[in-house]
N, C-alpha and C positions, 0 to 999 in steps of 0.2 A: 854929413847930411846937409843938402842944400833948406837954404829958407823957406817957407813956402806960405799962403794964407791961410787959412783957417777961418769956417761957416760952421755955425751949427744952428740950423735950420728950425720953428719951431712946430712944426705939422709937415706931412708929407707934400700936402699943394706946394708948402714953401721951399721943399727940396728941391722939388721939380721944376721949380723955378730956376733955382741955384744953378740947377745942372743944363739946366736949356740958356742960360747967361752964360756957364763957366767958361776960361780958356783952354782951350786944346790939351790935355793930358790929366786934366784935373779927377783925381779919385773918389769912390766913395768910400767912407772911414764907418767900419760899423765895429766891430768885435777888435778890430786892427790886428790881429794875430797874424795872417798872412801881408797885411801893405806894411807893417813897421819895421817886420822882417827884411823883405824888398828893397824899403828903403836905407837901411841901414848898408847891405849889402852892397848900395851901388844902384841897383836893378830897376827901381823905381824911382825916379826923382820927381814928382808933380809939382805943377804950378800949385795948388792950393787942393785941398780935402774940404769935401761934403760932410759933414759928422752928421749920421742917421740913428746913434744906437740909441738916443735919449726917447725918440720918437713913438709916443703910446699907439697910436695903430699899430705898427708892425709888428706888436707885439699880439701872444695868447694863442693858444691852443682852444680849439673848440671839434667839438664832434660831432653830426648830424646823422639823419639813417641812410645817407649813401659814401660819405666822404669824412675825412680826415681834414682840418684844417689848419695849418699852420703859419701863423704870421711871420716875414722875413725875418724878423726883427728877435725872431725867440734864441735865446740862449742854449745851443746844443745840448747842456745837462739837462735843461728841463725835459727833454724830450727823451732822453735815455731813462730818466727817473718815471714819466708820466704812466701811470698805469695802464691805460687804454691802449695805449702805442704797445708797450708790453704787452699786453694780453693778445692783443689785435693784430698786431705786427709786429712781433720780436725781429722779425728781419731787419726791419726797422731802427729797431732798438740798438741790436747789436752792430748795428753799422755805426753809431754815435758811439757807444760805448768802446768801441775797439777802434776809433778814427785816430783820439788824443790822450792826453795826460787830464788829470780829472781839473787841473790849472786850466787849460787850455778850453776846456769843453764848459767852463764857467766864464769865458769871455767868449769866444768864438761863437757868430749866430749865423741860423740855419741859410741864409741868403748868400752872404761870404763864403760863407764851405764852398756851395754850388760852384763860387764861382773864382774859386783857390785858383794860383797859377802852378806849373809843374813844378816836381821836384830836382829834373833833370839837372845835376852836375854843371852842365854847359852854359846852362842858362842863366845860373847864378851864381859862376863864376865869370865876372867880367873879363876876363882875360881871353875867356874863351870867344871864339866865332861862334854866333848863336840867330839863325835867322827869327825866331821868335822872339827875341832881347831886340834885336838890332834888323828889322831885313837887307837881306840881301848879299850880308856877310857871310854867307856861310853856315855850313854845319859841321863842328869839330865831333860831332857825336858819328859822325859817316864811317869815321875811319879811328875814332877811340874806346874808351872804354864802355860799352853800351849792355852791362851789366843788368840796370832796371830800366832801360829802355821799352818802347813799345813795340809785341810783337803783330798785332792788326791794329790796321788804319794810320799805320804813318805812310811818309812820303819821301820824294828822294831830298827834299828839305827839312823835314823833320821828323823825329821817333819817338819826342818827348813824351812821356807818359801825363794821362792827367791821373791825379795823385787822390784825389776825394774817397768815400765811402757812401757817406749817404748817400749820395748821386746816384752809385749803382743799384743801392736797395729800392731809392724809388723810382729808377728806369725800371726794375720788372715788376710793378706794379701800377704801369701806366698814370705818373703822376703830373699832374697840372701846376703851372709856372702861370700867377698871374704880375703881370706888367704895367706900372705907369709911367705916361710921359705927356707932354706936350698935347699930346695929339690925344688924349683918354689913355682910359685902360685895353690892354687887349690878353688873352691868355692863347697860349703855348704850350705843346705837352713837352716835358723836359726831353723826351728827344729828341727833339727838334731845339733844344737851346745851345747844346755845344756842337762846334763841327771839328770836322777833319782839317788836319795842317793842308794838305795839297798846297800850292806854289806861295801860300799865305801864311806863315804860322803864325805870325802876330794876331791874327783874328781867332780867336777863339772862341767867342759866342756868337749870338745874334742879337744883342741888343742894342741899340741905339746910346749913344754916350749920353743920352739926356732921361735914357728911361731907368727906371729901380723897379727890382723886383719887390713886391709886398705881400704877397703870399704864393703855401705851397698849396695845392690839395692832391690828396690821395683816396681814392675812389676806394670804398670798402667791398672787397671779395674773400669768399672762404678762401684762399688760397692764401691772405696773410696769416690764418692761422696755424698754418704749417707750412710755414717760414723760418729762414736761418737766412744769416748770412756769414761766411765763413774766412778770416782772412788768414793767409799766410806768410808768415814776416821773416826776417832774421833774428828777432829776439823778440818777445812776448809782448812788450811793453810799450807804446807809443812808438812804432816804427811804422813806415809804410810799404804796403802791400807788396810782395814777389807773383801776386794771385790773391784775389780773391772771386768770390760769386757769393750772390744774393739767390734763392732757388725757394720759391712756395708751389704749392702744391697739394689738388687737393683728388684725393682717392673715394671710388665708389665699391667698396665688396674687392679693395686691394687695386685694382684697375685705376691707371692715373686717367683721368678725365678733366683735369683742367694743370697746366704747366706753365711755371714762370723762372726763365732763369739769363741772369745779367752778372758781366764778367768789372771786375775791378783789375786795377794794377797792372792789366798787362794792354790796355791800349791809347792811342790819344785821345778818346773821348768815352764817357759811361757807354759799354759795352752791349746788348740786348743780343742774348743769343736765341735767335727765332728757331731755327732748323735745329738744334738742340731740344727745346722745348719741344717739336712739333715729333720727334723720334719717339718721345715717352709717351703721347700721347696712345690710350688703350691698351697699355703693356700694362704686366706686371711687374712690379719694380725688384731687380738682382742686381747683384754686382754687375753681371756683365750689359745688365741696362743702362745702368747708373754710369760704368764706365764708357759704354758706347756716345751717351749723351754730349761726354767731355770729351771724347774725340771727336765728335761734330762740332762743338762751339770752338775746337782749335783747329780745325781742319783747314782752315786760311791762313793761320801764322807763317808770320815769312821772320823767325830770329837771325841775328843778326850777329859778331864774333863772338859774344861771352855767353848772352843770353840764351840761347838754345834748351838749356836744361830746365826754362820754364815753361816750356810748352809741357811737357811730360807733370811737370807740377802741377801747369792750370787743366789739365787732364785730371791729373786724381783731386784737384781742390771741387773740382763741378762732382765728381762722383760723387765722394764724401758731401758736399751739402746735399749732392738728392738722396743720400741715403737719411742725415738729421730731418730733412724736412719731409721724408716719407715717414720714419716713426714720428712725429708731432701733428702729421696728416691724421692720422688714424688714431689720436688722443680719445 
């Protein structure tokens, strides 16, 4: 691992300082689960790290009567443990709870998740050609093994999957991303914070290298309380996603009347399956509703040599959560 500097900043103004001085590549170090990793590997080398995890703003959970608020700066467990998030949004919940190892979920905070880089193979193996490691080199993922690759929203540069959880529980609950930098605060609804690889893959957000996120909010609707979110791995236990979906949902006399449902694991960016959603709407909910839903939110996969068999997956992964989140609709 190369040398590098080392800031740890003692208020947020002073971060944002740091980071509108820093030199070109310089990271922010908050939970360091994902940059220690990177760096060890190769994949990251920075001139110098930001240290924000000490930083008492970013931290705390708060609740109000429209919104969910969470500080960048919170510790993933807190948030799987917190009662309200449970009761209010298990979807929520369960997307923390089933992201890590309970290690991981006691370091790793909610701002860094967001903004995890892929798990993809290629990317962190330096050996490999990896336009999002390197542009312009290449994608050895084109023509290898593209197992947990991305089936929507990659490009003929990249198919890397983004890897997170949380991210998709609170895409389908239209959650708020606010921002500081230089220039003030500004807020972003987290759709709008990750993009598509297209001829770029190196660019993966939208944030300015000088800005830090410092909180989340999550607008409160009955529809988080019949909520799941559901992932499917190759083994139970800290693995990442082959499929998942986040799915709330809330029923009137059995009739769904309001629908939320966001796909994990199987693209390059948190997923929002709209025309999915909007299928269920005024039905009543059956198998073959539930299943017709997850054949709309995959009805644009385009898999690629290995992967195919998870189209069929993220099929019955979206049935099965509307079928948990329909029995916890009608609690």
């Amino acid at each position: 691992m190369k040398p590098f500097a080392y800031a740890a900043p003692d208020s947020v103004p002073a971060a944002i300082d740091a980071l509108r001085d820093a030199r070109p590549g310089t990271k922010i170090l908050a939970g360091g689960t994902t940059l220690y990793d990177l760096m060890k590997l190769g994949v990251e080398a920075p001139p110098a790290v930001i240290d924000v995890h000490r930083l008492p703003e970013l931290t705390g959970i708060s609740v109000t009567d429209s919104e969910l608020i969470f500080g960048a700066g919170v510790r993933m467990a807190d948030v799987s443990d917190h009662p309200v998030v449970s009761a209010r949004y298990p979807a929520l919940a369960e997307s923390i709870w089933r992201a890590a190892s309970q290690q991981l979920r006691n370091m790793a905070t909610l701002g860094g998740n967001l903004l995890q880089r892929t798990r993809c193979s290629y990317f962190r193996g330096t050996d490999f050609a990896c336009n999002k490691r390197k542009p312009g080199s290449g994608c050895d993922a084109t023509q290898g093994h593209d197992r947990h690759n991305a089936l929507l929203g990659a490009s003929s540069s990249c198919s890397a999957t983004y890897a997170g959880d949380f991210a998709i529980a609170l895409l389908a609950f239209d959650a708020v991303v606010d921002v500081l930098g230089p220039l003030g605060e500004r807020s972003l609804a987290l759709a709008d914070l990750h993009v598509e690889p297209g001829e770029n893959p190196s660019r993966e957000h939208v944030l300015a290298h000088d800005e830090l996120i410092v909180r989340i909010r999550v607008p409160l609707t009955a529809a988080g309380r019949g909520s799941t979110y559901l992932k499917i791995r190759d083994r139970e236990s800290y693995a990442f996603a082959l499929a998942s979906a986040a799915v709330g949902l809330v029923l009137d006399d059995g009739v769904v009347t309001e629908s939320r449902i966001a796909l994990g694991g199987v693209a390059t960016r948190p997923w929002r399956a709209v025309e999915a959603e909007q299928s269920l709407l005024g039905r009543a909910l059956s198998e073959d509703v539930a299943r017709q839903a997850g054949e709309i939110a995959f009805a644009a996969a385009r898999p690629g040599h290995t992967n195919a068999f998870r189209v069929e997956l993220g099929i019955r992964t979206v049935a099965e959560a509307v079928r948990i989140a329909g029995e916890r609709a009608v609690r």
